[in-house]
N, CA, C and O atoms as a Maestro MAE file, in Angstrom:
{
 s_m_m2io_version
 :::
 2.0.0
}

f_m_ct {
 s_m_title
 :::
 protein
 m_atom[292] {
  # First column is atom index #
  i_m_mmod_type
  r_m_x_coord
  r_m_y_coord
  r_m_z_coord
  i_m_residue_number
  s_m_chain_name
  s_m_pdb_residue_name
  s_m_pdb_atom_name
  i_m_atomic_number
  :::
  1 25 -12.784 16.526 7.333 1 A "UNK " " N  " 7
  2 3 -12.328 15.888 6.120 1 A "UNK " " CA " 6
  3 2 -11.787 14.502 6.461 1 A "UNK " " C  " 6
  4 15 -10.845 14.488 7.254 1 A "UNK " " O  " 8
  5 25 -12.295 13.156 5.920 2 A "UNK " " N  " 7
  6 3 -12.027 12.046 5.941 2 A "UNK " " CA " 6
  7 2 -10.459 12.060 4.825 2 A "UNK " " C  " 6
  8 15 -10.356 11.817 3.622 2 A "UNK " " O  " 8
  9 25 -9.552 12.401 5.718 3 A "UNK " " N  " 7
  10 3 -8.030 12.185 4.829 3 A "UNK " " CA " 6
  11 2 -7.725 10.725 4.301 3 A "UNK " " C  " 6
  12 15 -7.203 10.525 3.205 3 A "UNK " " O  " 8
  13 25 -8.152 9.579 5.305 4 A "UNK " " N  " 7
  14 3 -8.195 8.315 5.446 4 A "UNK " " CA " 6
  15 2 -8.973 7.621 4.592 4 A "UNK " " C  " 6
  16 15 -8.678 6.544 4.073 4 A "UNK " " O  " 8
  17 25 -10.242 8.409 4.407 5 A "UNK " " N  " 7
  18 3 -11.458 7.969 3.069 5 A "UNK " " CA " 6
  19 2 -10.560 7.934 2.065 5 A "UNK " " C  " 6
  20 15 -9.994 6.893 1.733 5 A "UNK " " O  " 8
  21 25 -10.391 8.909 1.587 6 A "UNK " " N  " 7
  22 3 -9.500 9.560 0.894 6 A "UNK " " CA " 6
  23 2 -8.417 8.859 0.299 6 A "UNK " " C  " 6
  24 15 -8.359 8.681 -0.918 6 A "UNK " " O  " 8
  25 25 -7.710 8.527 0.953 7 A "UNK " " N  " 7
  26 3 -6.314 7.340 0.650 7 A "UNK " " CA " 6
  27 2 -7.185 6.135 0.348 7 A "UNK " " C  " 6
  28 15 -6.917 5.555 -0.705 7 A "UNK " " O  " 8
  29 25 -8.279 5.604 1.153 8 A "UNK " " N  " 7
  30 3 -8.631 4.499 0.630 8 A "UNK " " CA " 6
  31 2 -9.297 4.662 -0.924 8 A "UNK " " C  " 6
  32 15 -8.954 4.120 -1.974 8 A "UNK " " O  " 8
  33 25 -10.058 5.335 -0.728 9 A "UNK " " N  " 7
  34 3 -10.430 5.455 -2.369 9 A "UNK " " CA " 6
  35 2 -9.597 6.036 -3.519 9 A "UNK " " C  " 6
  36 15 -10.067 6.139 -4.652 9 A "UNK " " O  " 8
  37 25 -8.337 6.417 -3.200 10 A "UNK " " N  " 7
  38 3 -6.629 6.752 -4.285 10 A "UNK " " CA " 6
  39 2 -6.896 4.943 -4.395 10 A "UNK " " C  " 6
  40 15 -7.233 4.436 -5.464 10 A "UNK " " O  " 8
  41 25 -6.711 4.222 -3.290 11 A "UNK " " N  " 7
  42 3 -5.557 2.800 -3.726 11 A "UNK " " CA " 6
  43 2 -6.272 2.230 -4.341 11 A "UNK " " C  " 6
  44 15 -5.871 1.572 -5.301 11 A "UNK " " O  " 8
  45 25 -8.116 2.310 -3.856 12 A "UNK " " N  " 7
  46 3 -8.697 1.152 -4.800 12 A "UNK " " CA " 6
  47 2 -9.011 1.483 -6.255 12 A "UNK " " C  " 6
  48 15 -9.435 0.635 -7.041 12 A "UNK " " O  " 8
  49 25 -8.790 2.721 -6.568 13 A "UNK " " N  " 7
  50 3 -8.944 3.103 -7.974 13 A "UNK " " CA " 6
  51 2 -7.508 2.603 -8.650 13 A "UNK " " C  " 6
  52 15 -7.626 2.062 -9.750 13 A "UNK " " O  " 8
  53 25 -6.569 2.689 -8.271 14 A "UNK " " N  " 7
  54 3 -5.363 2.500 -8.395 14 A "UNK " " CA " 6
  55 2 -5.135 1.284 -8.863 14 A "UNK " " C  " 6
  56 15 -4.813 1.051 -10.028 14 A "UNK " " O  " 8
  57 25 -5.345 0.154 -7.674 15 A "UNK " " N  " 7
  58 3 -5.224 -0.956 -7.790 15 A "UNK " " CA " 6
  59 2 -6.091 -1.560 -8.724 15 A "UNK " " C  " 6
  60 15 -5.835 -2.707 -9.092 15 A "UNK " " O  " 8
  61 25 -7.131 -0.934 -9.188 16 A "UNK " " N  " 7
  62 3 -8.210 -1.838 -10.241 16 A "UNK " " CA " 6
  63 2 -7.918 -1.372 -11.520 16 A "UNK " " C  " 6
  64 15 -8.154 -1.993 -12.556 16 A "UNK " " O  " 8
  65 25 -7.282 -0.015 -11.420 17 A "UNK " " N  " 7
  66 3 -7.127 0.146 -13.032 17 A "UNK " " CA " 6
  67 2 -5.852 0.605 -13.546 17 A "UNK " " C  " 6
  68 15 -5.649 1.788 -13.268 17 A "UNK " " O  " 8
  69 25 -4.925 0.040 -14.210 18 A "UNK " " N  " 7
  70 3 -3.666 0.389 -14.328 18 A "UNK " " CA " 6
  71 2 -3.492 1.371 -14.989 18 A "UNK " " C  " 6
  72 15 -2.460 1.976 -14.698 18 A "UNK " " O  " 8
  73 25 -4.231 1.898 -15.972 19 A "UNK " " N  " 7
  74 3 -4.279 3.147 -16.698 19 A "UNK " " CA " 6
  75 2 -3.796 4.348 -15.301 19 A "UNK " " C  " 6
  76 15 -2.764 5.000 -15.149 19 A "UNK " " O  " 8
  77 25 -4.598 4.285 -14.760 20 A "UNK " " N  " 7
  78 3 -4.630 5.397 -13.236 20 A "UNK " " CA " 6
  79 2 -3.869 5.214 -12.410 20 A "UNK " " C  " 6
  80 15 -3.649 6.098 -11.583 20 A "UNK " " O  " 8
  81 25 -3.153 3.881 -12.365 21 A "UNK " " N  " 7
  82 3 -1.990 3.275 -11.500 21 A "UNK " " CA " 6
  83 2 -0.670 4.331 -12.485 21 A "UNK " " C  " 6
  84 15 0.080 5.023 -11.796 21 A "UNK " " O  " 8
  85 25 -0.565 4.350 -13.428 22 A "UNK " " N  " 7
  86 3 0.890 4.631 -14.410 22 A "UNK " " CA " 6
  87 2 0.399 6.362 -14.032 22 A "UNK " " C  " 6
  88 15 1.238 7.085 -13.494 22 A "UNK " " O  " 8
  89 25 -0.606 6.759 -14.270 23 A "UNK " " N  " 7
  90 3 -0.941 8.431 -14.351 23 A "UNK " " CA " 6
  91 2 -0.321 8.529 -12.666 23 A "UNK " " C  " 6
  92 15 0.699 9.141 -12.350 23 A "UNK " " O  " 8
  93 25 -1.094 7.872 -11.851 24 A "UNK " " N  " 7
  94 3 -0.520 7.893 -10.359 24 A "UNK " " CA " 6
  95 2 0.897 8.271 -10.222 24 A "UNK " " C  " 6
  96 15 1.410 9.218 -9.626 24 A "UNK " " O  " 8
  97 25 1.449 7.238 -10.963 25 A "UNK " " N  " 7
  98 3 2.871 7.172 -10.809 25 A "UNK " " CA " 6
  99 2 3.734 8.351 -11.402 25 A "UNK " " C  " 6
  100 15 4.822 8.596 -10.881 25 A "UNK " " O  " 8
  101 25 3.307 9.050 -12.418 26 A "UNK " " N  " 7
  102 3 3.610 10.211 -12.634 26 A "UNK " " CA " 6
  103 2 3.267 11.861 -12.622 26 A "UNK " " C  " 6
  104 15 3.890 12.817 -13.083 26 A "UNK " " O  " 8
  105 25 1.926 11.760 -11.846 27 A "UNK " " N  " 7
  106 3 1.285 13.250 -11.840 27 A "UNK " " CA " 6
  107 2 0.166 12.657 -10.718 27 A "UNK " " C  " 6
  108 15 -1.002 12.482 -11.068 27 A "UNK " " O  " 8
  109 25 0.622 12.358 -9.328 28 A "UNK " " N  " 7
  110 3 -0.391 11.947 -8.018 28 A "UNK " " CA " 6
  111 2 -1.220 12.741 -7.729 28 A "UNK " " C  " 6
  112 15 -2.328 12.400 -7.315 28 A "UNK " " O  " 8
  113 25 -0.777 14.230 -7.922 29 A "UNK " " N  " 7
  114 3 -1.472 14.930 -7.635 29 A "UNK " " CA " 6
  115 2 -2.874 15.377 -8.182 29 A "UNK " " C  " 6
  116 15 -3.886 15.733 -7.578 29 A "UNK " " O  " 8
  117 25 -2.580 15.230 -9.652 30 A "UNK " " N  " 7
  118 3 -3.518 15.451 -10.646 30 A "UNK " " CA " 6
  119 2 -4.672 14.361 -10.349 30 A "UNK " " C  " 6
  120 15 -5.867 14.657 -10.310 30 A "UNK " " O  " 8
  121 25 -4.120 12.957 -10.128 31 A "UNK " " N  " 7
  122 3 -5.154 11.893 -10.016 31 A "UNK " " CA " 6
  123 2 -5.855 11.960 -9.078 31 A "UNK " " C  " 6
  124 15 -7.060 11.769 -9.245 31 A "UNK " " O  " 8
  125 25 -5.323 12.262 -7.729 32 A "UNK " " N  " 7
  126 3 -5.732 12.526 -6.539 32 A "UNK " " CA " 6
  127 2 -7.029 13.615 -6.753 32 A "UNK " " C  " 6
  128 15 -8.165 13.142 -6.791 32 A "UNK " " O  " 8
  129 25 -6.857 14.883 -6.874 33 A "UNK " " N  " 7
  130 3 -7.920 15.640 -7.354 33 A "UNK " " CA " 6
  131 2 -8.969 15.429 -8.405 33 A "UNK " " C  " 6
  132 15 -10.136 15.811 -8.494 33 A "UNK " " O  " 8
  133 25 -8.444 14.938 -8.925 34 A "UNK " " N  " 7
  134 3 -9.517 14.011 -10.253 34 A "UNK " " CA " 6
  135 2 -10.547 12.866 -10.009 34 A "UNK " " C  " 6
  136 15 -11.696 12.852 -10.452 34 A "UNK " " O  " 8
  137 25 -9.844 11.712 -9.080 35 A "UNK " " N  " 7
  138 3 -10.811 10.805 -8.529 35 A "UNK " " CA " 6
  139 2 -11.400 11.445 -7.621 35 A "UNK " " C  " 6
  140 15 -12.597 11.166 -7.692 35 A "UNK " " O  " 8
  141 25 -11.133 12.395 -6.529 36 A "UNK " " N  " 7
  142 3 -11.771 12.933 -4.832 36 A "UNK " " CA " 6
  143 2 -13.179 13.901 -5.899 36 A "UNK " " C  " 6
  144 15 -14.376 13.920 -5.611 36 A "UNK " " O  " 8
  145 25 -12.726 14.375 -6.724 37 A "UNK " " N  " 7
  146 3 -13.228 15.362 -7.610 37 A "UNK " " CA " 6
  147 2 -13.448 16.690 -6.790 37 A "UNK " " C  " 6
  148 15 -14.550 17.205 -6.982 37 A "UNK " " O  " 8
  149 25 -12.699 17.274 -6.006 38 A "UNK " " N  " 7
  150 3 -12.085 18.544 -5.281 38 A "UNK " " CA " 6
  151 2 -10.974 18.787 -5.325 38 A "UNK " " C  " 6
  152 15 -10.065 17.958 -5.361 38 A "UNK " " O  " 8
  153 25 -10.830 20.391 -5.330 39 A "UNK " " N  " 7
  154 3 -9.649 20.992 -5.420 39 A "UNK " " CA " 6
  155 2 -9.255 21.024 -4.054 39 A "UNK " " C  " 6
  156 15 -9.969 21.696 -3.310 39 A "UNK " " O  " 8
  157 25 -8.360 20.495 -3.609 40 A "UNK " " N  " 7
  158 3 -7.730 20.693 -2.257 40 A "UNK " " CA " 6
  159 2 -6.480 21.118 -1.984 40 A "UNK " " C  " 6
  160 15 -5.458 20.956 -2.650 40 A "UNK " " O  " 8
  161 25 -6.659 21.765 -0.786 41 A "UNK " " N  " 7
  162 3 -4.938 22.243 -0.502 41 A "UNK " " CA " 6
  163 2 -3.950 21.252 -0.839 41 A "UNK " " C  " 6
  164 15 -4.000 20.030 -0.698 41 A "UNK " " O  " 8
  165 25 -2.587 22.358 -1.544 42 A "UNK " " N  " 7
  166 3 -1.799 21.667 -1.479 42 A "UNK " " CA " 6
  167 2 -1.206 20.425 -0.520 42 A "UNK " " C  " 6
  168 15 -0.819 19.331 -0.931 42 A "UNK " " O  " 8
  169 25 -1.238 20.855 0.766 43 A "UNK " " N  " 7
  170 3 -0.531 20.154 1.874 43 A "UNK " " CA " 6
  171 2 -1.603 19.044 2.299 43 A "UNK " " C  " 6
  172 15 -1.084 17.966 2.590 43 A "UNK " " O  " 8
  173 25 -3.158 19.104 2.400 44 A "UNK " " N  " 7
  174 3 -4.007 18.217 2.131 44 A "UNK " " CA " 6
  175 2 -3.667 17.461 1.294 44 A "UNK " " C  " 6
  176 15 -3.588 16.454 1.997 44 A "UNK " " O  " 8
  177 25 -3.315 17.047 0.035 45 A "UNK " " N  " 7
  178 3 -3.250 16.927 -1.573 45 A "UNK " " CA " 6
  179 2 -2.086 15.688 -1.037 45 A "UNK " " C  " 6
  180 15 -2.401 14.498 -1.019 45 A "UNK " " O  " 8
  181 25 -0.826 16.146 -0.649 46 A "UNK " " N  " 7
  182 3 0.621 16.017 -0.183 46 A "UNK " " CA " 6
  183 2 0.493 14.681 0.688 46 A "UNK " " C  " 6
  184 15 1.013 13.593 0.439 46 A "UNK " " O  " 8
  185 25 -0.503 15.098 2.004 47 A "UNK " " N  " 7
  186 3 -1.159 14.278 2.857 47 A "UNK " " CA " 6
  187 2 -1.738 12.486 2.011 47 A "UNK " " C  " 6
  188 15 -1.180 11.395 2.130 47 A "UNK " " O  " 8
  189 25 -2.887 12.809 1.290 48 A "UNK " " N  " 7
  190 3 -3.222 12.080 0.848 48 A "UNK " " CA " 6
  191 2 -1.735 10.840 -0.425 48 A "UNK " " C  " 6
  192 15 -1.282 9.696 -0.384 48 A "UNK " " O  " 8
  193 25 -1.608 11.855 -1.161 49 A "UNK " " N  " 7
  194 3 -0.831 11.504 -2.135 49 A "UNK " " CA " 6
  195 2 0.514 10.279 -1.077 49 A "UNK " " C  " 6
  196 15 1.060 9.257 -1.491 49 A "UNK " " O  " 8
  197 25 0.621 10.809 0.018 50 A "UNK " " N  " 7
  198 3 1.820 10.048 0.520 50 A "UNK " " CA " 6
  199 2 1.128 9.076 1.340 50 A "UNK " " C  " 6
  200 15 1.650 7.972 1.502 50 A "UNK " " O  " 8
  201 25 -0.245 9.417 2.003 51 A "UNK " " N  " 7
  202 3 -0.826 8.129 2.490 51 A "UNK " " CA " 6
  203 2 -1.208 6.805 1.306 51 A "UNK " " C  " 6
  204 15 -1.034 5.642 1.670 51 A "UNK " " O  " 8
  205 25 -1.576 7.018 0.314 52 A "UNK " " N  " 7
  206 3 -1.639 5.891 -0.395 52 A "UNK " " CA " 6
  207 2 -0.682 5.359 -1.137 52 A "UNK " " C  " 6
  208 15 -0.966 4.465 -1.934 52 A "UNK " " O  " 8
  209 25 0.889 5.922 -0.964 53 A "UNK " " N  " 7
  210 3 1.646 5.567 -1.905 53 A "UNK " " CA " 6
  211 2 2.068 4.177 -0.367 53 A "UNK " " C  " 6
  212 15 2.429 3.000 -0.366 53 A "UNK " " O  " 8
  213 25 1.857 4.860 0.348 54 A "UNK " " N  " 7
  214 3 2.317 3.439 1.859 54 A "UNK " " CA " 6
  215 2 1.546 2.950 1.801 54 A "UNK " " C  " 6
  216 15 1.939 1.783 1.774 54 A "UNK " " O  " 8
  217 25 0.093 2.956 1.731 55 A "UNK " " N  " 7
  218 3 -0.532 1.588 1.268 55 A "UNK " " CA " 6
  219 2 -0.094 0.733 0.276 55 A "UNK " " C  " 6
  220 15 0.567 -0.297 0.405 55 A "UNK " " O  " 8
  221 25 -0.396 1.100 -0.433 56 A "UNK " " N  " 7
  222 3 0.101 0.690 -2.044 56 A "UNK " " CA " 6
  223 2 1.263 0.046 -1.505 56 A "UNK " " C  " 6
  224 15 1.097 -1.173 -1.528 56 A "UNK " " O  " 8
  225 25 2.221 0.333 -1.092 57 A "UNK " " N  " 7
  226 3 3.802 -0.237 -0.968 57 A "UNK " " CA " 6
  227 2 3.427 -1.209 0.080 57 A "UNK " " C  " 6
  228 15 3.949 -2.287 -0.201 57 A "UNK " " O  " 8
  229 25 2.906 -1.261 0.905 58 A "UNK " " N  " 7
  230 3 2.383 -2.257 1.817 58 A "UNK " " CA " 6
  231 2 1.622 -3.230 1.562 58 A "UNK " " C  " 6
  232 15 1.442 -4.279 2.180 58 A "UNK " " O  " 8
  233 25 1.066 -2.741 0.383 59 A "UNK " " N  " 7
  234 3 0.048 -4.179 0.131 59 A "UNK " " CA " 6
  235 2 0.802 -4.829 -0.983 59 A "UNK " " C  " 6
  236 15 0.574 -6.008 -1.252 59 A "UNK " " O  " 8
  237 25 1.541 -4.249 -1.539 60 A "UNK " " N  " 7
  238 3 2.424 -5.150 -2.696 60 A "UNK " " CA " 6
  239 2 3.287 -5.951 -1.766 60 A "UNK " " C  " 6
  240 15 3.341 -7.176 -1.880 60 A "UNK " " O  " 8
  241 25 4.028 -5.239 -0.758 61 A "UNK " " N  " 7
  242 3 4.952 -6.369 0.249 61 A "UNK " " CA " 6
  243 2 4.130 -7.405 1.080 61 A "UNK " " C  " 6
  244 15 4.899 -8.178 1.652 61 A "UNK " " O  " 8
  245 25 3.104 -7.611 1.276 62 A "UNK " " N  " 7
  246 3 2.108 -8.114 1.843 62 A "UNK " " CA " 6
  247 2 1.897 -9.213 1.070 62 A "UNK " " C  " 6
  248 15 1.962 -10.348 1.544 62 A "UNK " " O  " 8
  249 25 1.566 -8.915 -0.468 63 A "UNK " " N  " 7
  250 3 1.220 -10.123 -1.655 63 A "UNK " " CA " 6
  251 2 2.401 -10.594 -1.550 63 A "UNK " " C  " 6
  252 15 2.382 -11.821 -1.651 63 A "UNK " " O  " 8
  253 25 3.358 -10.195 -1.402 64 A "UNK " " N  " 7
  254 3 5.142 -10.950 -2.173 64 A "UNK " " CA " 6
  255 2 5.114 -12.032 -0.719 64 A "UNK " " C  " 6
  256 15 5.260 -13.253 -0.785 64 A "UNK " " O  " 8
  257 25 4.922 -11.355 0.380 65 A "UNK " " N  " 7
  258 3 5.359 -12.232 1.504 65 A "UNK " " CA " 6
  259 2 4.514 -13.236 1.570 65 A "UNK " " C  " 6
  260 15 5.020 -14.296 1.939 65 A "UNK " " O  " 8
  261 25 3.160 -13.249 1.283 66 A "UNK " " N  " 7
  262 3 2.312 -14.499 0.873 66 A "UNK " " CA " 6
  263 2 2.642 -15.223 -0.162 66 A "UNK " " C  " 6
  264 15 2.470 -16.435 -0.033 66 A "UNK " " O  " 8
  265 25 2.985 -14.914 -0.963 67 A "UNK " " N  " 7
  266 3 3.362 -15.518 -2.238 67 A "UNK " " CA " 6
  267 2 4.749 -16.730 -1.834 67 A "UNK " " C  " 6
  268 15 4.819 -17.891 -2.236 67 A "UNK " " O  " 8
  269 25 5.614 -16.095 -1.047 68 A "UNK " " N  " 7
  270 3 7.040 -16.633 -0.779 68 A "UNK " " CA " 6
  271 2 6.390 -17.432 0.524 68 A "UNK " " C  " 6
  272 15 7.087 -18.421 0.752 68 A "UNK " " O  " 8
  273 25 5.261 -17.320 1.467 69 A "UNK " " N  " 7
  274 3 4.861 -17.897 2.285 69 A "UNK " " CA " 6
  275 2 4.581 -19.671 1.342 69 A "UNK " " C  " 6
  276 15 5.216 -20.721 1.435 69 A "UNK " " O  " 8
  277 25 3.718 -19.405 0.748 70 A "UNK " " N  " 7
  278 3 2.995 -20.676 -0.099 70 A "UNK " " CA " 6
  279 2 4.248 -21.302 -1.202 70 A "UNK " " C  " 6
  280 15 4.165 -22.364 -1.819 70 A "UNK " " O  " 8
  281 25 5.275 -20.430 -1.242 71 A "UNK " " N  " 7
  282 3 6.121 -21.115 -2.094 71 A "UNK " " CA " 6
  283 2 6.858 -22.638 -0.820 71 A "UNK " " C  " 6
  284 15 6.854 -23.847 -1.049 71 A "UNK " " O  " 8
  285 25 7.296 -22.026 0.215 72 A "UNK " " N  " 7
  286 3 7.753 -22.724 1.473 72 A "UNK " " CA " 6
  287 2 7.001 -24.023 2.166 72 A "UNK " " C  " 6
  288 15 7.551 -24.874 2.865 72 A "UNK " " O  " 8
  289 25 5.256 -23.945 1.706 73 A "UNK " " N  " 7
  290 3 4.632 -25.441 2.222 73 A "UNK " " CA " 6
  291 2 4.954 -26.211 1.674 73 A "UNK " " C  " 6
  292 15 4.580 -27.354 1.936 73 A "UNK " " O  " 8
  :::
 }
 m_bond[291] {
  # First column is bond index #
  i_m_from
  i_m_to
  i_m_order
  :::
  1 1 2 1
  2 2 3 1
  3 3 4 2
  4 3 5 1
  5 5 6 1
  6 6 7 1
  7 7 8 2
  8 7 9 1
  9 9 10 1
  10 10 11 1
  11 11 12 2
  12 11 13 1
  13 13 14 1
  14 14 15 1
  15 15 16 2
  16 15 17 1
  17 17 18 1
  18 18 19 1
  19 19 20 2
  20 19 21 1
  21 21 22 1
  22 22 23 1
  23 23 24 2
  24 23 25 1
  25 25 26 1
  26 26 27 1
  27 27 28 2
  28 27 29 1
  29 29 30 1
  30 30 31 1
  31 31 32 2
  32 31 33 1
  33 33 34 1
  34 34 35 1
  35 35 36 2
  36 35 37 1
  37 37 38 1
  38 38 39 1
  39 39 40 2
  40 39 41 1
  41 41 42 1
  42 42 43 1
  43 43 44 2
  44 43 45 1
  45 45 46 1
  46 46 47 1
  47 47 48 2
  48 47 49 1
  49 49 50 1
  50 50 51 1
  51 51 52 2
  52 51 53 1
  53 53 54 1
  54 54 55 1
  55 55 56 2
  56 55 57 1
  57 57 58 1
  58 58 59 1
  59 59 60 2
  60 59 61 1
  61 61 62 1
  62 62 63 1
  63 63 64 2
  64 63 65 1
  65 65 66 1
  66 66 67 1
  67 67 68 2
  68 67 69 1
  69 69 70 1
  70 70 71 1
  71 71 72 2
  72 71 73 1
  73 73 74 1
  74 74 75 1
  75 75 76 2
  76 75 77 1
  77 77 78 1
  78 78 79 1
  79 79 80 2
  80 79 81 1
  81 81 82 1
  82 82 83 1
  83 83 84 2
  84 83 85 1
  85 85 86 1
  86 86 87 1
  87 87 88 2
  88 87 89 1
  89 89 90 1
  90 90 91 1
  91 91 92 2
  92 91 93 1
  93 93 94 1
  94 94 95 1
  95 95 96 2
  96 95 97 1
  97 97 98 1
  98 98 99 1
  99 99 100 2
  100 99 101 1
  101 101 102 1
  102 102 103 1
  103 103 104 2
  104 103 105 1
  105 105 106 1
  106 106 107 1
  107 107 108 2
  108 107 109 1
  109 109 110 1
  110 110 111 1
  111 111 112 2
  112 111 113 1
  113 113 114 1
  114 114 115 1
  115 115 116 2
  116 115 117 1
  117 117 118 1
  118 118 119 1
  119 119 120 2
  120 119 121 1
  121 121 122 1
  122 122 123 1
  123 123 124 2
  124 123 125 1
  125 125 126 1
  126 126 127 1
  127 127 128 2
  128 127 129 1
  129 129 130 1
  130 130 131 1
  131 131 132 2
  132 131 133 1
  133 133 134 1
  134 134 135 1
  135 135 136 2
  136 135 137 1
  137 137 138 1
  138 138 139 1
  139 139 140 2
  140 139 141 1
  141 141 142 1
  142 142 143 1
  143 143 144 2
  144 143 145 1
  145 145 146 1
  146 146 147 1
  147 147 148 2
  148 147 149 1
  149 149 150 1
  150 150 151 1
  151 151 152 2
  152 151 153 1
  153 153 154 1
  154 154 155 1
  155 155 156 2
  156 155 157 1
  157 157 158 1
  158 158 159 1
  159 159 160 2
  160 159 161 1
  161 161 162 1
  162 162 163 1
  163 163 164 2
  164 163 165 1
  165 165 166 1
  166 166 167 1
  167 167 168 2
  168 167 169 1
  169 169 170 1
  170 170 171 1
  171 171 172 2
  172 171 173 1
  173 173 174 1
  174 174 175 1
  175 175 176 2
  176 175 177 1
  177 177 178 1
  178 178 179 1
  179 179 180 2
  180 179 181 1
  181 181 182 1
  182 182 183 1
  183 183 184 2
  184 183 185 1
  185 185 186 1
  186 186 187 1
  187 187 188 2
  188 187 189 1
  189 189 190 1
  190 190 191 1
  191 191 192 2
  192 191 193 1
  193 193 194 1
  194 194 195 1
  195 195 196 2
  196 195 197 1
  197 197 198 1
  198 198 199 1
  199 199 200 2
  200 199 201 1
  201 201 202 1
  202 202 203 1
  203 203 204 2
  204 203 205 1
  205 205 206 1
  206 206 207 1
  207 207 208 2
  208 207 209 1
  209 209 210 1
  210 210 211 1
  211 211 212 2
  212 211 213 1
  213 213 214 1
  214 214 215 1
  215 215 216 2
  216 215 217 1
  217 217 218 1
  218 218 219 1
  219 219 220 2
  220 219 221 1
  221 221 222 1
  222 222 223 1
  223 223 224 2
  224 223 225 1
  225 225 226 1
  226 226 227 1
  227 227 228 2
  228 227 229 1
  229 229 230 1
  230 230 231 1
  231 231 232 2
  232 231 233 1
  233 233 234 1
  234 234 235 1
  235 235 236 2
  236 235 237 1
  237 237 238 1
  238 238 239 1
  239 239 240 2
  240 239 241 1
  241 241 242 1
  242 242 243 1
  243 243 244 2
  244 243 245 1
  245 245 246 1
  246 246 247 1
  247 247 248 2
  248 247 249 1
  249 249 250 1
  250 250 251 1
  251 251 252 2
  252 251 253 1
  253 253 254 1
  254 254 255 1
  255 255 256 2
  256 255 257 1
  257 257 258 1
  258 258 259 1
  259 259 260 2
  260 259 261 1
  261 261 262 1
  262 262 263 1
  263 263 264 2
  264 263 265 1
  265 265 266 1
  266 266 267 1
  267 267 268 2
  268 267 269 1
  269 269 270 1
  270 270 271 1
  271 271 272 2
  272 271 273 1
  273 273 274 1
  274 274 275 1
  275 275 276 2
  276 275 277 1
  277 277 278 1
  278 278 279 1
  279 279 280 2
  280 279 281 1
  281 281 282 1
  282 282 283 1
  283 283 284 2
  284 283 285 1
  285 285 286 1
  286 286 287 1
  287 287 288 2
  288 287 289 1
  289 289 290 1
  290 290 291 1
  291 291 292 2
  :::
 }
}
């Protein structure tokens, strides 16, 4: 099982559509199984759900620090 596929394809659905970004934010689990379109173990499920919430949080701190980078030239 590509766990890693997996997280990548949570963030980019995420990140492109905010409808699925807000559902994310309140029922991960549900979305998670919905986009993979498999029922997976809980602790699989858990796995994923917490690998893309650190992407996600990483790539928003990533934009801010570029952003505050280009504010500084």
């Amino acid at each position: 099982m590509d766990i890693k596929g997996h997280i990548n394809k949570i963030v980019e659905e995420v990140t492109k559509n905010p409808n699925i970004k807000e559902q994310f934010e309140k029922e991960p689990v549900k979305v998670v199984e919905k986009i993979i379109g498999i029922d997976l173990p809980d602790d699989i499920v858990m796995k994923i759900v917490d690998g893309a919430r650190a992407k996600l949080t990483i790539d928003s701190v990533s934009k801010a620090a570029d952003t505050l980078k280009g504010i500084f030239k």
